[in-house]
N, C-alpha and C positions, 0 to 999 in steps of 0.2 A: 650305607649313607645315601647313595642315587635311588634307591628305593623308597627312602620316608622324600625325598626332595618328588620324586618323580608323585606321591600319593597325594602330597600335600600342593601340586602343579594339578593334579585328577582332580584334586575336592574343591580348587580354588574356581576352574571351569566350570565346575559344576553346580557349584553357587552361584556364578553369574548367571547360567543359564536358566536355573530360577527364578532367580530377581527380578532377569529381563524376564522369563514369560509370566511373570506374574504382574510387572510393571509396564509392559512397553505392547507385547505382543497382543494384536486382537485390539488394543484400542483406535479406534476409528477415526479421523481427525472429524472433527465439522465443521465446513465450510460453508452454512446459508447462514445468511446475513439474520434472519429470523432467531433462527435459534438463537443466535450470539446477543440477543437485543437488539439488532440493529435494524428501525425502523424504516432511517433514509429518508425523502421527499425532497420535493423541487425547493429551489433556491437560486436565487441571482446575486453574484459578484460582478465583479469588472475586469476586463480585459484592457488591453488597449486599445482594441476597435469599440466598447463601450460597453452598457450591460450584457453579461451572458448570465442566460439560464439553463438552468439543468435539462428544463422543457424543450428547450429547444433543439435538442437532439432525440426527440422522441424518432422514433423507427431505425435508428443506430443503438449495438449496445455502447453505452460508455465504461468505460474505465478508469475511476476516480483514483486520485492517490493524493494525500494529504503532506508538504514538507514547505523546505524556505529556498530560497535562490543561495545563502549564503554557507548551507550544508558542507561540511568537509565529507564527507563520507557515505552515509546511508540513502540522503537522495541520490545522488550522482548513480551509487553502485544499482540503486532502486528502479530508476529510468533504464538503464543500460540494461538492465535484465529483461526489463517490460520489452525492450525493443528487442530483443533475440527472442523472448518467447514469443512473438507477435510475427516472427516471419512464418510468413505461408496464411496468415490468415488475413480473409479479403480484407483491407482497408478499409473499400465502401460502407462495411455493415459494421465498426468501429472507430470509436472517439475518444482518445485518450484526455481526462482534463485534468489536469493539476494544477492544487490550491496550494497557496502560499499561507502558510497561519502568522508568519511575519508580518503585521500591521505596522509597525516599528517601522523599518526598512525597506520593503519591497511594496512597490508600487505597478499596478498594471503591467508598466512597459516593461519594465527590468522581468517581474518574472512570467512574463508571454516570450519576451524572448530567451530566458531559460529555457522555458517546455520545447520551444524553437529548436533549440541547440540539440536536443537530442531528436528529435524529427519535426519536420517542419510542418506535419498534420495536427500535433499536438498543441493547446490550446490552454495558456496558462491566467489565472484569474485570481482575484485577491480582494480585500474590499476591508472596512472600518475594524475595532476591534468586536463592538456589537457583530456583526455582520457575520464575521470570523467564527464566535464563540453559538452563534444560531446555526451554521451551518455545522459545526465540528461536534454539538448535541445530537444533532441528526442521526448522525455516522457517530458515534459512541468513538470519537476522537481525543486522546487527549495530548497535548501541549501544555508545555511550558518555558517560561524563560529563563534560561541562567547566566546570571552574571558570570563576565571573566576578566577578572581581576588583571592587572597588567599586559592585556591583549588590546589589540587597538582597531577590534570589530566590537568590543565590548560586554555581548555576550553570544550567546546562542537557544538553538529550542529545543528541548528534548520534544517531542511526537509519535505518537502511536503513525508505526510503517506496514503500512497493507494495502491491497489492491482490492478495490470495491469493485464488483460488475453488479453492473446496472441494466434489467434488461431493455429493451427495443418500446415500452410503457412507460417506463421511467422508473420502474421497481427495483430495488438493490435486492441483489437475488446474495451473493456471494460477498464472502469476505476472505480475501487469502493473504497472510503473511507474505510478507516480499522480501522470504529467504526461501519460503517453499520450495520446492521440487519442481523447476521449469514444466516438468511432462505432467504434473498433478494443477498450475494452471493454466494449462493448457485444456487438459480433461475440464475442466471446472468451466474454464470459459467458453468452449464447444456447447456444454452441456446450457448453458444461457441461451445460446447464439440458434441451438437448435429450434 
């Protein structure tokens, strides 16, 4: 009996090991923003000090990331990651900005002082729902809103979560998931910065 148990334990390994190398092994993830569609280009929102534009961080890379001030969950965890992966790399030559696609709710102030809250270099901006929907074309963004029924924020946004580098020109070089593997953007955003 431990014989058919122990063969049929052999075959079942050995099937996955299959599957994954025929499914998972060897495929390469891609990270440039190009291949993905993602064209990018300048654009100006509002802060609370007034208009920003993308332009004006030309000779810094930035690093965009798209969410709302009133996120339970995926911003908060999204920015907290961006800040641990981001130790050790000069500050000077980086610019985190984060958009609010909440036209609804979030205004300048509330989410500049969001980006605030998790480091006070970062630089939070938001603007019309036009304004919103040109900029988030750009960055092959998407959002939406969902109603919430018996909650008393009302609804929320679902949002495409990734970290754009943008390089020191103003080119969106990279597109990285923001659950990736801290040391692969890392790698990624070096590889901009260089």
């Amino acid at each position: 009996m431990w014989k058919i148990v122990l063969n049929i334990f052999a075959l079942s390994v050995l099937a996955f090991a299959v599957i994954y190398k025929m499914n998972y092994e060897g495929v390469e993830q891609v990270y440039s923003a190009r291949s993905m569609g993602i064209n990018g280009g300048d654009f100006t929102l509002q802060s609370e000090k007034g208009e920003v534009s993308l332009s004006d961080f030309k000779g810094k890379v930035v690093i965009l990331y798209f969410g709302f001030t009133t996120c339970p969950d995926v911003c908060p965890m999204s920015l907290s990651y961006l800040n641990s992966a981001l130790k050790g790399v000069d500050e000077e030559k980086v610019q985190v900005l984060f958009v609010s696609v909440d036209h609804k709710r979030d205004d300048p102030k509330s989410v500049d002082m969001y980006a605030k809250y998790f480091d006070e270099s970062y630089v939070g901006v938001t603007g019309t729902k036009d304004q919103i929907d040109e900029v988030t074309k750009k960055f092959n963004v998407f959002y939406k809103f969902i109603p919430l029924e018996n909650s008393k924020i009302g609804y929320t946004v679902d949002h495409t979560s990734r970290f754009y580098i943008i390089d020191e020109n103003g080119v969106v070089q990279k597109a990285i998931r923001s659950d990736e593997d801290p040391k692969v953007f890392k790698k990624e955003l070096k590889s901009v910065m260089n």
